[in-house]
C-alpha positions as CSV (number, residue, x, y, z in Angstrom):
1,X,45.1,122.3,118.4
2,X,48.7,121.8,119.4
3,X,49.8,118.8,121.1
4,X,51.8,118.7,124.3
5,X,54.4,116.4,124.8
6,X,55.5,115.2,128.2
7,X,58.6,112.9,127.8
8,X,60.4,111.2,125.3
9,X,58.3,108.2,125.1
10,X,58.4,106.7,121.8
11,X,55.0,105.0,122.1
12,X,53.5,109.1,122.7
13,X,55.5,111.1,120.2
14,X,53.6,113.0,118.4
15,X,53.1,112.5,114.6
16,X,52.6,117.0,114.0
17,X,56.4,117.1,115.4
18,X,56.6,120.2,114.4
19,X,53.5,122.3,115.5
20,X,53.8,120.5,118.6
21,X,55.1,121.7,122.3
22,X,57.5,119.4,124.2
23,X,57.2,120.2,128.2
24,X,61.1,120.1,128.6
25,X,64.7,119.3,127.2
26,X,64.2,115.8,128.4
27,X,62.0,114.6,125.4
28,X,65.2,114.5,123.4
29,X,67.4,112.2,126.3
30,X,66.9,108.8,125.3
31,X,65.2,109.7,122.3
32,X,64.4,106.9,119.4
33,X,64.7,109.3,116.5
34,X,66.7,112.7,117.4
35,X,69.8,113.7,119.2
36,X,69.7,115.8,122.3
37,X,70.4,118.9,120.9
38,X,68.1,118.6,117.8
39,X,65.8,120.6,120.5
40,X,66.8,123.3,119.5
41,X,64.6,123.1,116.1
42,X,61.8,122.2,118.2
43,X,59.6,124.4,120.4
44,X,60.2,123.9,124.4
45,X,58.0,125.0,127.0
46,X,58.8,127.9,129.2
47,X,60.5,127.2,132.3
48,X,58.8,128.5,135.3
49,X,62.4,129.3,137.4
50,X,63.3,133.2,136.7
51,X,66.1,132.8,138.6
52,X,67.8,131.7,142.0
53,X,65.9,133.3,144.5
54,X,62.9,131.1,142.6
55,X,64.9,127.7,143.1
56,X,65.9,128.4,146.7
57,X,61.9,129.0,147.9
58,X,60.9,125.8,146.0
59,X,63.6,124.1,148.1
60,X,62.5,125.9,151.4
61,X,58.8,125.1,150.2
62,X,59.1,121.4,149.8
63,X,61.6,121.4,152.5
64,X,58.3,122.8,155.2
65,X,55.8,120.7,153.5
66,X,58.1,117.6,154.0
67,X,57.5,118.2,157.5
68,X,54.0,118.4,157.6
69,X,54.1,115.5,155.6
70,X,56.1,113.6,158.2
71,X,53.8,114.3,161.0
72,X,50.6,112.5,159.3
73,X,52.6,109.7,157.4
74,X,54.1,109.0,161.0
75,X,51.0,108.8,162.5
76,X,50.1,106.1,159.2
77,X,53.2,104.3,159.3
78,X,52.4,103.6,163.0
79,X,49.3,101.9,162.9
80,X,50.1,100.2,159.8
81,X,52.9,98.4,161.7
82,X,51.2,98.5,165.2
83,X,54.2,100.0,166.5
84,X,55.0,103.5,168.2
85,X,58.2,105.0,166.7
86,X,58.3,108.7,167.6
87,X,57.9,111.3,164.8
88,X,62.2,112.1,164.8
89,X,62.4,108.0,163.8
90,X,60.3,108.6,160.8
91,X,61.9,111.9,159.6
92,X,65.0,109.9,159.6
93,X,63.6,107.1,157.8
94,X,61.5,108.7,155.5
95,X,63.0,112.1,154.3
96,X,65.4,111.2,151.6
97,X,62.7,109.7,150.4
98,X,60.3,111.9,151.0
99,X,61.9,115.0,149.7
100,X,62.6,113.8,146.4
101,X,60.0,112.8,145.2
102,X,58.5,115.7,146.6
103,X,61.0,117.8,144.7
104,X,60.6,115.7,141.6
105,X,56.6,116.2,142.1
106,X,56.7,119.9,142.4
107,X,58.7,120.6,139.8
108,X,57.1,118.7,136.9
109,X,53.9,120.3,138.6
110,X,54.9,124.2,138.1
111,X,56.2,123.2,134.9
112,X,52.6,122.2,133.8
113,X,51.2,125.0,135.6
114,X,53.1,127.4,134.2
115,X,51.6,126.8,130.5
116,X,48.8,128.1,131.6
117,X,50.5,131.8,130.5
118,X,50.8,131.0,127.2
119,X,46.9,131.0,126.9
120,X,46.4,127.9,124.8
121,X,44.5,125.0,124.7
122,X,46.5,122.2,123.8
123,X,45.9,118.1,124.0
124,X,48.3,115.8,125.7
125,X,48.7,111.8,125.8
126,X,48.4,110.7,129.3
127,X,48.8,106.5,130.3
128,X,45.9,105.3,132.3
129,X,47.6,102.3,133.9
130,X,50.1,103.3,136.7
131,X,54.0,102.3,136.9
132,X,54.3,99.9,139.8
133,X,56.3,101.2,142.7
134,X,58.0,97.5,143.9
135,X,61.4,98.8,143.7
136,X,63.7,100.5,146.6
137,X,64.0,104.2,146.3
138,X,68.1,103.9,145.5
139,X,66.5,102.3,142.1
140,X,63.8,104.7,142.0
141,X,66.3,107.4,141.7
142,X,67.3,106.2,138.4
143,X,64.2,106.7,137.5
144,X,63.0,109.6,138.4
145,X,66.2,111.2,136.3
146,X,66.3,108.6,133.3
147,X,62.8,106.9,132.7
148,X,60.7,108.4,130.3
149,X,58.1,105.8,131.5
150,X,58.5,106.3,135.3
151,X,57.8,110.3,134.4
152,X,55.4,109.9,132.3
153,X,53.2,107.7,134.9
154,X,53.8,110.7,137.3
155,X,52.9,113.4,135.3
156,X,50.0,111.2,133.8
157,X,48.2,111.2,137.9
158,X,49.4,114.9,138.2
159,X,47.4,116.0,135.2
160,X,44.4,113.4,136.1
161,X,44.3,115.6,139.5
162,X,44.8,118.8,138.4
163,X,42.4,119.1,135.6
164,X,44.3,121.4,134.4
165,X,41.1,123.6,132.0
166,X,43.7,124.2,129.3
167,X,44.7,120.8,128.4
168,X,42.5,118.1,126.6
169,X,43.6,114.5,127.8
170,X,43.7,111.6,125.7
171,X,44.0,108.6,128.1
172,X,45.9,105.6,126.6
173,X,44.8,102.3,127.9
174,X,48.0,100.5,127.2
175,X,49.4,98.4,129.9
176,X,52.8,99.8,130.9
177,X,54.6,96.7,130.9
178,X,53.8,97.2,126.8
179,X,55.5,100.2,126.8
180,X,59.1,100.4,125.3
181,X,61.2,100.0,128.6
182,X,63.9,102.7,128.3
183,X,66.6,99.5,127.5
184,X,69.6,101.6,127.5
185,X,69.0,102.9,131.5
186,X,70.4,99.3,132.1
187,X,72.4,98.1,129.0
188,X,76.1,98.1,130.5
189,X,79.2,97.1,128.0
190,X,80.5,93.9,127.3
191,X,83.5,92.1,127.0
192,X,86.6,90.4,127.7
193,X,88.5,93.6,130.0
194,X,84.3,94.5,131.4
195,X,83.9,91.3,132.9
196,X,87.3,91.3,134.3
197,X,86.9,94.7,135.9
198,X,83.3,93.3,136.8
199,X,85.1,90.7,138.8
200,X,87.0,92.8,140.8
201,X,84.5,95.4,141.9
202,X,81.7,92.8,142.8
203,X,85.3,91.3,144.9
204,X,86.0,94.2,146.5
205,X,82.1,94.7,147.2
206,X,82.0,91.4,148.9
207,X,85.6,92.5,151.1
208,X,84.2,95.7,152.2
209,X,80.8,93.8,152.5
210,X,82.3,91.8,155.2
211,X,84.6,94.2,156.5
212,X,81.4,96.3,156.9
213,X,79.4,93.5,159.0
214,X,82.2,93.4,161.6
215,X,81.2,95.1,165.1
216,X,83.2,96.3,167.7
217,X,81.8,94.6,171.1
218,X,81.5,97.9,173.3
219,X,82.1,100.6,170.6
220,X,79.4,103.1,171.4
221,X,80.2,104.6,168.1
222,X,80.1,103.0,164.7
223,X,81.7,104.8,161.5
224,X,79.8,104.0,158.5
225,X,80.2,105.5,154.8
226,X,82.9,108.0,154.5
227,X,84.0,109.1,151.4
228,X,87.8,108.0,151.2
229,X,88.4,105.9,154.5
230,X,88.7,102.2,154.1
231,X,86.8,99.4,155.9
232,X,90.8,98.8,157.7
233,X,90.8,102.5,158.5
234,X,87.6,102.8,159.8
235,X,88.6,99.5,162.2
236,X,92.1,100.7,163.1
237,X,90.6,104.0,164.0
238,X,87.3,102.2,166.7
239,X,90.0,100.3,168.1
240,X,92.5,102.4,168.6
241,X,90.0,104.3,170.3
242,X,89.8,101.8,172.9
243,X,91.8,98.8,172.8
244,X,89.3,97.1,175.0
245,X,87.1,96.5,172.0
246,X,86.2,93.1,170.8
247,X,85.8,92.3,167.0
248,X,82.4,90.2,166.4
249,X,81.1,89.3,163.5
250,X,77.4,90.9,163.0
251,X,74.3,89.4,161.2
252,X,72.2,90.7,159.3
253,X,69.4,88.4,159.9
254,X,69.0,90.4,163.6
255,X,66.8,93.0,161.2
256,X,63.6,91.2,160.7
257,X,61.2,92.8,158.3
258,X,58.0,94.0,158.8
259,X,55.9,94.0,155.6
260,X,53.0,95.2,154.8
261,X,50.5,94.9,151.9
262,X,50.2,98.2,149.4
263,X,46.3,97.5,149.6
264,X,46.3,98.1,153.2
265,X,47.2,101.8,152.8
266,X,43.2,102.3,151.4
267,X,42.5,102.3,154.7
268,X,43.8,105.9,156.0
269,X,43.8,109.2,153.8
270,X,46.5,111.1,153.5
271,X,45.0,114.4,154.9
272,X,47.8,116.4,156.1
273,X,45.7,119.9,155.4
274,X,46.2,120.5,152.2
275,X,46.6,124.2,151.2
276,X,47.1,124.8,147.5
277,X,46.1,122.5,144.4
278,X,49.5,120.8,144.1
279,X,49.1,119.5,147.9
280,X,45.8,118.3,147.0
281,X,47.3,116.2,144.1
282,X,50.1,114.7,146.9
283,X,47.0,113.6,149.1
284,X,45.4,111.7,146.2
285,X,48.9,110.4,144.6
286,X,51.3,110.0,147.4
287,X,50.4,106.8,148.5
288,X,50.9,104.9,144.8
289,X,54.5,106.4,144.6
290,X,55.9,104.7,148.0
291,X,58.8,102.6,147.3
292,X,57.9,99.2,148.9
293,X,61.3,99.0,150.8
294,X,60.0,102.4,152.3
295,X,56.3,100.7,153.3
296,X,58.7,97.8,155.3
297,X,59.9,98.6,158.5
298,X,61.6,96.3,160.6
299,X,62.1,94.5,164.7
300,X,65.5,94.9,165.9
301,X,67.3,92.5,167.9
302,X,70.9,93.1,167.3
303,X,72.6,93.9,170.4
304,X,75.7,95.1,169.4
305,X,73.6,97.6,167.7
306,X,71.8,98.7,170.7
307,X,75.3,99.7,171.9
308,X,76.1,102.2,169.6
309,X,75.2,105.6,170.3
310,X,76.7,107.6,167.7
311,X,76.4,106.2,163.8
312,X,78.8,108.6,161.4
313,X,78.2,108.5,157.6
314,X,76.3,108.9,154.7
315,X,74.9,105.3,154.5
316,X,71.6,107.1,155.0
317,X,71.4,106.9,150.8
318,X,72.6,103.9,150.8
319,X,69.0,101.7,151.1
320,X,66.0,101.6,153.1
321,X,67.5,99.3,155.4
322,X,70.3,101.2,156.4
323,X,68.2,104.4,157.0
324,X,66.1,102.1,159.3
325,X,69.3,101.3,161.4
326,X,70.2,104.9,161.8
327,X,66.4,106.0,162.8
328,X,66.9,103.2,165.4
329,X,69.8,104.6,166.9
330,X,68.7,107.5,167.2
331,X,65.3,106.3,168.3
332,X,66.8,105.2,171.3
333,X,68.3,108.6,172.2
334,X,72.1,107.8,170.0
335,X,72.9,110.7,167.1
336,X,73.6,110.7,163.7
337,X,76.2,112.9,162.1
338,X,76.5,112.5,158.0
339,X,79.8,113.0,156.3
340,X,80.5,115.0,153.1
341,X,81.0,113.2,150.3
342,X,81.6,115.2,147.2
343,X,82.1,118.8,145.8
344,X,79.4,121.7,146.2
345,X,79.1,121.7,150.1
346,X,79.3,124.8,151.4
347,X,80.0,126.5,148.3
348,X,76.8,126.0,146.6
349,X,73.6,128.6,147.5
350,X,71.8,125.2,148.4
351,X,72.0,121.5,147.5
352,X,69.8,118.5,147.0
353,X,70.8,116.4,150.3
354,X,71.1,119.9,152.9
355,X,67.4,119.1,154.5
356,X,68.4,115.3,155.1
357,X,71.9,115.5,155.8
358,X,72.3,119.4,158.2
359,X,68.9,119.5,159.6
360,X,67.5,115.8,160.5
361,X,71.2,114.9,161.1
362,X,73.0,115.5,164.3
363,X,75.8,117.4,163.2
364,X,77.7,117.1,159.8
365,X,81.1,116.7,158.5
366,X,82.8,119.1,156.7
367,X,85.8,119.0,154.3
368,X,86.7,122.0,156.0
369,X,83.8,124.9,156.0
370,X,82.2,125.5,158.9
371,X,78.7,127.4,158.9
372,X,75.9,127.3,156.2
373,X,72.6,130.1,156.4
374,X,70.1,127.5,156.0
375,X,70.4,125.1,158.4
376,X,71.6,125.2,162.0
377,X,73.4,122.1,163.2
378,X,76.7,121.3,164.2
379,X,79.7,121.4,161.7
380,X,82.4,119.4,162.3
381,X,85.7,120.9,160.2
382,X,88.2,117.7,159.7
383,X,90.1,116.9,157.1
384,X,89.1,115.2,154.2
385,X,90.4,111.0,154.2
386,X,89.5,111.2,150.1
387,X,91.4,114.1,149.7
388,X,94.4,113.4,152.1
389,X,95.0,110.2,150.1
390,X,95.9,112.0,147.0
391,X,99.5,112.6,145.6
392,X,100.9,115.9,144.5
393,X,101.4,116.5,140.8
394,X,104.7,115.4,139.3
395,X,104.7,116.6,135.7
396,X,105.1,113.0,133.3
397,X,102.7,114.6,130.3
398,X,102.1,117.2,127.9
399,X,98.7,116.7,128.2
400,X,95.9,118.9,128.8
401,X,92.5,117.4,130.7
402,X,89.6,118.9,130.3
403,X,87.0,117.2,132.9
404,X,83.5,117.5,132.0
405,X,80.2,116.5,133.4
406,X,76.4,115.6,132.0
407,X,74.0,116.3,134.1
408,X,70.3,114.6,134.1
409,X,67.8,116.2,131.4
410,X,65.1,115.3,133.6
411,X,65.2,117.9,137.1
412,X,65.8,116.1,140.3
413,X,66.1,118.3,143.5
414,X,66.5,121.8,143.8
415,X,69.7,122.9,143.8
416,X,71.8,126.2,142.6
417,X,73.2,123.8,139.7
418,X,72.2,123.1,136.3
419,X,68.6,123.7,135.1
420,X,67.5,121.3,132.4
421,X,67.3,124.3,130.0
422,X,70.9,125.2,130.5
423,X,72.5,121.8,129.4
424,X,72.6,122.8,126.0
425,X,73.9,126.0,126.7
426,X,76.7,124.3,128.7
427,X,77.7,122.0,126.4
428,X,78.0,124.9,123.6
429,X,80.5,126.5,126.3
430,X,82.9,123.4,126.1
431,X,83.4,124.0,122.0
432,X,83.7,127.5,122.5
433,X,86.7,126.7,124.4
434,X,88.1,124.2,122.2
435,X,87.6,126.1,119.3
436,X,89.5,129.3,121.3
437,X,92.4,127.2,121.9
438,X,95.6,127.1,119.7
439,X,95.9,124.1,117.1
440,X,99.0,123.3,118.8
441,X,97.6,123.0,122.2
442,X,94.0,121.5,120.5
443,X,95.7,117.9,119.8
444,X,97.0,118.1,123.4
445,X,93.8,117.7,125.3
446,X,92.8,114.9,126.3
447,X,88.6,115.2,127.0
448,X,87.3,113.4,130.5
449,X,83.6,112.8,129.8
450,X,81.2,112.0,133.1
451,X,80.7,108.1,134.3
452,X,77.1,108.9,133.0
453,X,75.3,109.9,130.0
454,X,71.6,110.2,131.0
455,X,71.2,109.8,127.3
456,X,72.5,113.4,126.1
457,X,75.2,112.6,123.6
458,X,77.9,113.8,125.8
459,X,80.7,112.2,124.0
460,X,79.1,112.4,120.4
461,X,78.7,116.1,121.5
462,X,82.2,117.0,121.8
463,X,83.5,115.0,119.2
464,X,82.4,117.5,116.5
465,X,86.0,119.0,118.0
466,X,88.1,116.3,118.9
467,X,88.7,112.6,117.7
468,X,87.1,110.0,119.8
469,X,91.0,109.0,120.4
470,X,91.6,112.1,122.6
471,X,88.8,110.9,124.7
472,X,89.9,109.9,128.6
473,X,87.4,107.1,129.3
474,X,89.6,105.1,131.4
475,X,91.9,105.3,134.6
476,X,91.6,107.1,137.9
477,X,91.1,110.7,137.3
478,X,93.1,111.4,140.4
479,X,95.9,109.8,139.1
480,X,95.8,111.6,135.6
481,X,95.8,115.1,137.4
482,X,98.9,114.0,138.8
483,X,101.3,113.7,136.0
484,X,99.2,116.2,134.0
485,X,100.6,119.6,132.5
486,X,97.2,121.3,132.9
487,X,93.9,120.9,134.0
488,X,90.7,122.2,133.2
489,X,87.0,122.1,134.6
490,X,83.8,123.7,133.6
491,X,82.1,122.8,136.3
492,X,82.0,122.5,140.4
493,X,82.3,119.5,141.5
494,X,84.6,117.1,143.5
495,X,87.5,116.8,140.5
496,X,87.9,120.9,141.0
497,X,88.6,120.1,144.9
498,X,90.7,116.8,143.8
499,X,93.0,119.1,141.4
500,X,93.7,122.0,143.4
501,X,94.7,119.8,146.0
502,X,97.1,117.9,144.0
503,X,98.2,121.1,143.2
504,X,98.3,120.7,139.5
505,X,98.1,123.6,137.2
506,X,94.3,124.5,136.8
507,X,91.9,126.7,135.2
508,X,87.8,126.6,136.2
509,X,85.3,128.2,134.2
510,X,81.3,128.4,135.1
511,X,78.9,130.4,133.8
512,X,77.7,132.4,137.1
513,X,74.0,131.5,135.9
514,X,74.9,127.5,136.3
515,X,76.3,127.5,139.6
516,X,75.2,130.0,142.2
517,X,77.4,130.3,145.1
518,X,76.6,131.1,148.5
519,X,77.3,134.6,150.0
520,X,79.2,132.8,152.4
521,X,81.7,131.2,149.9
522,X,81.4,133.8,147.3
523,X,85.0,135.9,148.9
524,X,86.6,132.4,148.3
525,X,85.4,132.2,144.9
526,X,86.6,135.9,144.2
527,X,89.8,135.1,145.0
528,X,90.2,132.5,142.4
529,X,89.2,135.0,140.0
530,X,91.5,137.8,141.1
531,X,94.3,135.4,141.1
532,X,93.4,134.2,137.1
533,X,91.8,130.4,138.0
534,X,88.6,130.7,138.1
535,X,86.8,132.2,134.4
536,X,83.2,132.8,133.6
537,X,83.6,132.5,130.3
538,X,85.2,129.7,128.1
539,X,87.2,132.1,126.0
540,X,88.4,133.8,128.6
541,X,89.4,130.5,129.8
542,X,91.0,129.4,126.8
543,X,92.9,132.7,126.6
544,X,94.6,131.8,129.7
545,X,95.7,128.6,128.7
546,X,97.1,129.9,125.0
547,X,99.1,132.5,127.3
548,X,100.6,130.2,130.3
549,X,100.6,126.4,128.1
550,X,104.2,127.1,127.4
551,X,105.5,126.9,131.3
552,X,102.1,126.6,133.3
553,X,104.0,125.8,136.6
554,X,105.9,129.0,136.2
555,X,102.5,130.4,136.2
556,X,100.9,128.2,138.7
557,X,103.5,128.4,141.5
558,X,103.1,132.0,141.8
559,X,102.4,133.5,144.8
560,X,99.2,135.2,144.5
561,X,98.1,132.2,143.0
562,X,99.7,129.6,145.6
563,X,97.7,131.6,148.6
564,X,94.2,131.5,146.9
565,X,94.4,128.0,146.3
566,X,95.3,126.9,149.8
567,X,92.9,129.8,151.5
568,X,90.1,128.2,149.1
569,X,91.4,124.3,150.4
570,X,91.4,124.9,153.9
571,X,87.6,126.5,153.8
572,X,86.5,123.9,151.5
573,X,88.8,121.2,150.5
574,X,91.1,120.7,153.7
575,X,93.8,117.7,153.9
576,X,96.3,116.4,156.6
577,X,99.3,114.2,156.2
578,X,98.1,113.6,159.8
579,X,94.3,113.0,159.2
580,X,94.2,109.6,161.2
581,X,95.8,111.1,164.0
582,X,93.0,113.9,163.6
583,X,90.1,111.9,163.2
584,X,91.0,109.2,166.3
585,X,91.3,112.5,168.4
586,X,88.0,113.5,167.0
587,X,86.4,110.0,167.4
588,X,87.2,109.8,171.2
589,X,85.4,113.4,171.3
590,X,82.3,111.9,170.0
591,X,82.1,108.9,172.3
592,X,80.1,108.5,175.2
593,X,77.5,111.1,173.9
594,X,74.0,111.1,173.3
């Protein structure tokens, strides 16, 4: 009988390697014996997404039965903490929570499901003892997309509840804390230049730290997170607001946290109505999975906090606690409006944070764009402080940078990205392109891999091409695409906004069955294409460069070309000289409201 595999866990690998069926691409991230892309001599399971119509149902699925959710655990969270927060306080508190590991839930769930077609009976290794859930849920995220331990615990309670009648389970009574630990999520570099670049992010963690706890006595609205603005930025802008304002040092200590004990959750059932088989499994499993920052609530007594009655930022994501200030703002009858922060908004079909961020939020920041079909909520067009910051490009180098990305093996939320079974494909796309290029342009490049492996091989991967001495692991990217001679990005993300902003030669390629673009955006994208800087291919990609390396400005300052790149900026990566002015006039817009 053939043996299912569920992650990459060494302790579970299977001795029959090859007769057996690994559930997904993720076995081979992080793997103690093979490299990533040695899946490909191994039989995967089918993947139960046909397409994009399949990916944005899940999403509108998980984003309805979130709600439902809401409404019971609020009613829970309630008399657990004999308090009376309305049903709004917990959406906000709970949802980024919530729908993740939702998401994560459902997915690994159809994927099991789905093996039912095959019309098999096959044995799988499941753990009996359950990963403890005493960490926040910014850690937990890590683990949901790294740990072969944390997934295998999940998928262990899913299969306990499903009884799936094609699978034979072989529970392993081994304590999880014997298990191999997944060492390399957390091993980090050492040495001499880490430590001293260690020393000056944890100092200017503690600077913005402070700058951060510093209240504006009478601001009625407080700026959090944005993506680009400094802690002096954000200042200069509240007071220059109103003048009137006094600076006062806040404390955190005014939060005091309201605990209680995991054991006390026996006492209610999590019976929200429960319609198919995979909502039955969240009734009986739910309650294990809470992050114990997420079972805390906390009193309030801060009183320069009870003045504020309009929070912007992301800092939602940031940690439990900071969720809980913005649920209490808004408790009280204040609003929350998030802020972009990062490529893919408005451009993307749909993305992980939409639910959260357009429809529990109070209105949303753009970088420019100003409607999405999904949601409705309030857009707020402004330019982009990250973006605005940036200098144009100044040719210094006869370099060519190709930016790349990794994305996780294990599927997070749904999104029109990357599916786990196209990361292989992907990656094959980037030596396509290398290999496509001319040998005289081929020891120009210089490759940019991504900040994070997720244990796919991204650099080993491409150096089958190029020497690990033509790798670009250090520096601000930002300030490379400024003295560059040419970019290029195969993929859609916040460096493809960064470059075309800079203005620096540059060439994007994506595979249309990656990244799936919304109707809305999709005229934008056509442009790009029509005007030669946007491929779906890499050898069509490649072909451009061969024929435009020679003088890329020449090519690049064209006209055709110069008017799609600043027709695609304004919708979607807009920038002002003047973008203090513009957000102070905004600011005094938002204050006073409720």
């Amino acid at each position: 009988m053939r043996e299912l595999v569920l992650t990459g866990c060494k302790d579970f690998w299977p001795k029959d390697e090859g007769n057996a069926l690994f559930l997904g691409p993720w076995c081979f991230s992080y793997n103690h014996k093979y490299k990533f892309w040695d899946q490909k001599n191994f039989r995967l399971a089918p993947s139960p997404w046909n397409g994009k119509k399949d990916i944005l149902d899940s999403y509108l699925y998980i984003s309805s039965l979130c709600d439902r959710i809401t409404l019971r655990l609020s009613d829970i969270m309630n008399r657990l903490h004999s308090i009376d927060h309305s049903e709004r306080f917990w959406k906000v508190y709970l949802t980024v929570w919530l729908m993740r590991w939702l998401s994560n839930s459902y997915n690994r769930f159809r994927r099991l499901e789905n093996l039912e077609n095959l019309k098999e009976k096959m044995t799988v290794k499941i753990i009996s003892a359950k990963m403890s859930a005493d960490m926040d849920f910014r850690n937990l995220w890590q683990f949901d997309i790294k740990s072969h331990h944390y997934n295998l615990s999940l998928m262990s309670d899913i299969i306990r509840i499903a009884e799936f009648n094609f699978l034979f389970c072989e529970e392993i009574e081994k304590p999880i804390g014997e298990i191999d630990r997944d060492e390399s999520l957390m091993s980090r570099p050492c040495g001499m230049i880490n430590q001293i670049m260690g020393f000056f992010k944890r100092s200017k963690i503690f600077i913005n730290d402070y700058l951060n706890g510093v209240s504006l006595l009478g601001s009625d609205v407080y700026l959090g997170s944005i993506y680009g603005m400094s802690s002096f930025t954000k200042l200069w802008l509240q007071f220059s607001s109103n003048p009137r304002l006094k600076f006062v040092k806040r404390k955190d200590s005014k939060l005091k946290a309201l605990k209680c004990r995991r054991d006390d959750l026996a006492k209610y059932h999590l019976d929200f109505g429960a319609k198919n088989k995979f909502e039955r499994i969240v009734e009986s499993i739910l309650f294990n999975h809470m992050p114990d920052d997420i079972l805390t609530t906390y009193e309030n007594d801060d009183k320069f906090q009870s003045n504020i009655k309009t929070w912007i930022g992301n800092d939602i994501f940031i940690s439990a606690k900071s969720a809980f200030r913005i649920a209490d703002i808004v408790e009280n009858g204040g609003r929350w409006i998030s802020v972009q922060h990062g490529g893919g908004y408005g451009q993307l079909l749909s993305i992980a944070n939409s639910k959260i961020e357009y429809e529990i939020g109070d209105g949303f920041v753009t970088w420019g764009w100003k409607d999405e079909p999904l949601h409705l909520t309030r857009f707020h067009p402004m330019p982009s402080p990250l973006l605005s910051n940036l200098k144009t490009n100044k040719e210094t180098e006869t370099s060519l940078v190709f930016v790349g990305t990794a994305p996780p093996a294990y599927p997070g939320q749904f999104s029109s990205y990357f599916l786990p079974e196209q990361i292989i494909d992907y990656f094959d796309n980037k030596l396509i392109f290398l290999k496509a290029l001319k040998k005289s342009i081929i020891s120009r490049v210089k490759y940019r891999p991504y900040i994070e492996d997720f244990g796919i091989g991204e650099k080993e991967y491409v150096s089958r091409i190029l020497p690990s001495s033509q790798l670009l692991t250090g520096g601000k990217l930002t300030h490379v695409f400024s003295r560059s001679r040419l970019v290029v990005i195969d993929h859609l993300t916040t460096s493809f906004l960064e470059a075309l902003t800079i203005n620096v030669p540059t060439i994007l390629f994506c595979d249309p069955a990656h990244f799936i673009f919304s109707d809305s955006a999709a005229s934008f994208f056509d442009n790009l294409h029509r005007a030669g800087v946007l491929y779906d291919d890499p050898v069509s990609a490649a072909n451009k460069v061969n024929e435009v390396w020679a003088d890329p400005q020449s090519w690049w300052t064209g006209s055709d070309i110069q008017i799609a790149r600043r027709v695609f900026c304004s919708q979607f990566a807009c920038s002002s000289r003047n973008w203090r002015k513009e957000w102070l006039e905004f600011l005094k817009t938002q204050q006073n409201k409720r």
